[in-house]
C-alpha positions, -999 to +999 in steps of 0.1 A: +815+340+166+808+314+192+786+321+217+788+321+256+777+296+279+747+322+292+736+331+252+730+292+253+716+288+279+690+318+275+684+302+241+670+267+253+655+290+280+636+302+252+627+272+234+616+257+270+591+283+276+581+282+236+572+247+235+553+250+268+530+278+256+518+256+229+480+244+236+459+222+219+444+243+186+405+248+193+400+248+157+417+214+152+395+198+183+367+209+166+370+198+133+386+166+146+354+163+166+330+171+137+344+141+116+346+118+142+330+121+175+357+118+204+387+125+178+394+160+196+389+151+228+416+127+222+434+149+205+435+172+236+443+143+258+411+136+275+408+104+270+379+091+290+357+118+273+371+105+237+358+069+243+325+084+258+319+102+234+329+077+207+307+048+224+276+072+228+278+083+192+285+048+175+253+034+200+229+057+186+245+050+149+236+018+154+203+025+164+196+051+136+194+018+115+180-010+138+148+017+153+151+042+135+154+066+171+190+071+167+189+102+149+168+119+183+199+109+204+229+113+178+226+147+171+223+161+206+256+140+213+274+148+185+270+185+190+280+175+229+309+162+213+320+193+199+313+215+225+335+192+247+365+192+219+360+232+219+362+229+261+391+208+260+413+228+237+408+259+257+417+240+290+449+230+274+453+262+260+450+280+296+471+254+315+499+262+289+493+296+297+494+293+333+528+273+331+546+296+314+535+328+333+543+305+367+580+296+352+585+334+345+577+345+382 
């Protein structure tokens, strides 16, 4: 049974609008962003955040060992970090949202 030029074309239709209403997973940001500071804001395609992130985080590393104050200014950052990755997913997930319900009308 072969189907009709309109069948196909409401099929890729349908696969249009499916892979448009995929977001960025909040869960993924935020675990990305718990292993490594930056990773889901990456993930989610902010990048300038990502290397913010990443260069704020590995500066007060490096100062956790050299003065010993690093630990006062990583943590706050690093749960920054995730907050951000959690921010970012949702944005994605709410632009793929709007997308789709402006394609359907």
């Amino acid at each position: 049974m072969a189907l009709t030029e309109q069948e196909k074309q409401r099929i890729i239709d349908e696969e249009k609008l499916r892979k448009e209403m995929q977001g960025k997973s909040v869960l993924v940001a935020v675990i990305l962003s718990f292993f490594i500071p930056g990773l889901g804001d990456l993930y989610c395609g902010s990048w300038i955040k990502a290397l913010i992130f990443f260069g704020l985080n590995l500066f007060s590393f490096i100062l956790m060992f050299f003065m010993g104050i690093g630990i006062f200014l990583y943590t706050p950052i690093w749960f920054c970090g995730l907050i951000s990755a959690w921010l970012s997913a949702k944005k994605s997930e709410s632009r793929s949202i709007n997308k789709v319900e402006s394609s359907l009308g």
